[in-house]
N, C-alpha and C positions, 0 to 999 in steps of 0.2 A: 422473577428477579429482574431491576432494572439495572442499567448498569451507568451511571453518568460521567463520564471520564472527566479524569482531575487533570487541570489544567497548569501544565509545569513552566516555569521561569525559563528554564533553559532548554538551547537542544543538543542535544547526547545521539552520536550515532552508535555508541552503549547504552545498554541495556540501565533502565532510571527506575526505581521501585517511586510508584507513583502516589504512597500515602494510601489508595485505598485497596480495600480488601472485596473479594465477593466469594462467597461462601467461607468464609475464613481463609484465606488464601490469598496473600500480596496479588496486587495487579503491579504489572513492570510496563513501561512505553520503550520503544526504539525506533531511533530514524535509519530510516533504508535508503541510500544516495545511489543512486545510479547516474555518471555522467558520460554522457553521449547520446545518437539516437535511438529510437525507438523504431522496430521493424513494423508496418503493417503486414496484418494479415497471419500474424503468428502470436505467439501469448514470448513474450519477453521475459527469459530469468535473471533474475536478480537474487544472489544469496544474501540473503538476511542474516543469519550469523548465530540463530540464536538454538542452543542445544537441545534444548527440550520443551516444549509447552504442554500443555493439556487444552488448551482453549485458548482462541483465539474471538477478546471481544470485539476487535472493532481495527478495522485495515482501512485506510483512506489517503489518498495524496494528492501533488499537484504534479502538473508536466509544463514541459515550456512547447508554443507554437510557432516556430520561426519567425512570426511579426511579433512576436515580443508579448502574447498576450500569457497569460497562466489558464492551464484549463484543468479541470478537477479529475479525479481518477475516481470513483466510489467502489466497494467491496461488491462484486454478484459471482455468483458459482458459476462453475466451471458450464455452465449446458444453455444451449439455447441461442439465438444468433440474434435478438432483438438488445442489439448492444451498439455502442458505436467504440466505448472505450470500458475498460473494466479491471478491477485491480483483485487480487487472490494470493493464499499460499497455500505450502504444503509446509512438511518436516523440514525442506533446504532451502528452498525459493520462496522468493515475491515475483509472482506472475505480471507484468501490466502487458493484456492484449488488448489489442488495435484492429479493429474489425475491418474487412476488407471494403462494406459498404460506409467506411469513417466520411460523413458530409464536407469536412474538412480536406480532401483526397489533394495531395500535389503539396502539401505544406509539412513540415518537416517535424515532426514532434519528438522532443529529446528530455534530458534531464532530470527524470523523472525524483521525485523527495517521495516516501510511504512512510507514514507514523501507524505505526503496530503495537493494541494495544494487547495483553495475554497474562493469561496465569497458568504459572508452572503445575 
């Protein structure tokens, strides 16, 4: 199965059935807003909101850098420490950790946006 996410006009920090389906089964997107910083050195929760999934296809976001740049968040599991930033959930939370060795160290990372895609 490939899965190519459809790409929606707007953004909803509800839950948007996004037109496609994988395995017969709606796929939904939701935006996750977190505003404020972001702790190093710890995995960051952020509840998500959303009641039930079965699957989660595809977690990814932005953060903001105190000089005003955007820097990307990507989906990696929970294990392993060759990471500098890393974005997750479970059943309540949107995880974004911030790795203790972040190259970035002294600058202020906040704000984080997660576009989460899933089927019920």
């Amino acid at each position: 199965m490939t899965y190519y996410p459809h790409t929606l006009t707007s953004i909803s920090t509800t839950a948007q059935p996004t037109g496609d389906h994988v395995n017969g089964k709606p796929v939904y997107r939701k935006i996750v807003k977190h505003t404020g910083n972001l702790t190093i050195s710890t995995a960051n929760a952020v509840a998500h909101g959303i009641s039930s999934f079965s699957k989660i296809l595809r977690i990814e976001g932005t953060m903001l850098r105190s000089n005003g740049a955007t820097l990307p968040l990507e989906w990696h599991d929970r294990t392993g420490t060759n990471f500098q930033s890393r974005v997750y959930a479970d059943a309540t939370n949107v995880y974004i950790d911030i790795a203790a060795a972040w190259t970035g160290a002294g600058n202020v990372l906040s704000d984080p946006w997660i576009v989460i895609d899933y089927v019920i």
